[in-house]
C-alpha positions, 0 to 999 in steps of 0.5 A: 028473319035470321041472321046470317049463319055463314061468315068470312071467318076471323082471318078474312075480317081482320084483313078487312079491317086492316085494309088488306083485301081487294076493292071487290073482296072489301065489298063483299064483306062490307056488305055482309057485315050490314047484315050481321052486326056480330062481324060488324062488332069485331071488325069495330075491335079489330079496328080499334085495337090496331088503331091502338097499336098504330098510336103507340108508334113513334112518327119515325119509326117503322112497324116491325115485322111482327107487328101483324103477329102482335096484333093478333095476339092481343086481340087473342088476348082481349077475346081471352079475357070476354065471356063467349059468345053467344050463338047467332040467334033468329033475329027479333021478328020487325015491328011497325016502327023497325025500318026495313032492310034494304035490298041493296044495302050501302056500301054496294048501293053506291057502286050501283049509284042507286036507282031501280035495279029494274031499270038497268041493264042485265047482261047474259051470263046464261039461261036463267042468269043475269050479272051487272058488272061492277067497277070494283078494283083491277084483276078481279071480276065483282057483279051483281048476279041475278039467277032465276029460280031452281037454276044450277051453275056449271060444275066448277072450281075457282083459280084463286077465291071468289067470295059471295053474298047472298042479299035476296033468295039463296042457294045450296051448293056442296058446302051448305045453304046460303039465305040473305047475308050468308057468306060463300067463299070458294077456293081452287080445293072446292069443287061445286055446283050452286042451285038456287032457291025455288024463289031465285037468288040475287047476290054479290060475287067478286071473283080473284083468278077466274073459274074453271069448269069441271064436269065432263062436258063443261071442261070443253067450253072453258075457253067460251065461258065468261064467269 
């Protein structure tokens, strides 16, 4: 089993880490991060270092209005003085006494409220597609999506963001191939049209804006589809 190869990226886990994402965004990248203890290890930094910020503030005064720009910079700073990184690499092959990662990894197993996900209730999105919607914040639209094996989404852009991960199978799309903790982020410049893996595809997606589709028939149906 590998780590995952696609990340959110520093500005996302710095907003994460600062409390700045939705509910449905903070999800996804909590989820991902239980896959990959590199973003696991700097959101620890990151929170530590603006923790550290926050403790040097007097309790009347306010945080100036370069104060995101300072943590920035020391964050650059301490990074600075690390030795690199190294690349992400396969990880350790499991062994008897290793547990195994669960399927669905908290904190998502508690917006489920565990349980079977074969017991639940799949709603249609379409053939081939299954989603259980989440409560997880206003004005955004997060779900547990299912898609059978070798099933294409609509051709389509987004309004705003959509962040997915990946927790069992995968899929490919224009940007790449997307396996178990692997991050998708799509934005109204991305055009495209996932297809998922021969052995079917189960992730998390949270949607800020809606999608809009874009192929020459899928356009006639944008006012009928529930994605």
């Amino acid at each position: 089993m590998s780590l995952p190869s696609h990340h959110p990226g520093d500005t996302l886990l710095i907003d994460y880490a600062g409390g700045g994402l939705c509910e449905g965004a903070a999800l996804v990248v909590a989820t991902h991060t239980a896959y990959c203890p590199g973003c696991r290890r700097m959101v620890g930094e990151m929170e530590a270092v603006g923790g550290a910020l926050l403790d040097g503030i007097e309790p009347d005064e306010t945080l100036s209005p370069d104060g995101l720009e300072a943590l920035f910079a020391r964050i650059d700073r301490e990074e600075a003085g690390r030795p690199p990184r190294p690349p992400c690499q396969p990880a350790a092959r499991p062994t008897a006494a290793d547990a195994p990662r669960p399927l669905i990894p908290e904190p998502l197993q508690s917006y489920l409220g565990g349980g079977d996900l074969e017991s639940r209730r799949w709603r249609f999105l379409q053939p081939g597609i299954r989603c259980i919607d989440l409560k997880a914040g206003p004005n955004v639209t997060t779900r547990l999506v299912r898609m059978k094996g070798g099933v294409a989404v609509p051709q389509h852009t987004h309004g705003d963001m959509e962040l997915t991960v990946v927790l069992d199978g995968g899929f490919s799309d224009e940007l790449g191939s997307f396996q178990p903790g692997d991050v998708a982020i799509g934005d109204p410049s991305i055009d495209h049209r996932p297809v998922s893996d021969p052995e079917g595809c189960l992730c998390l997606a949270t949607t800020i804006g809606g999608l809009r589709l874009t192929g020459p028939i899928g356009r006639l149906f944008n006012r009928f589809m529930d994605f």
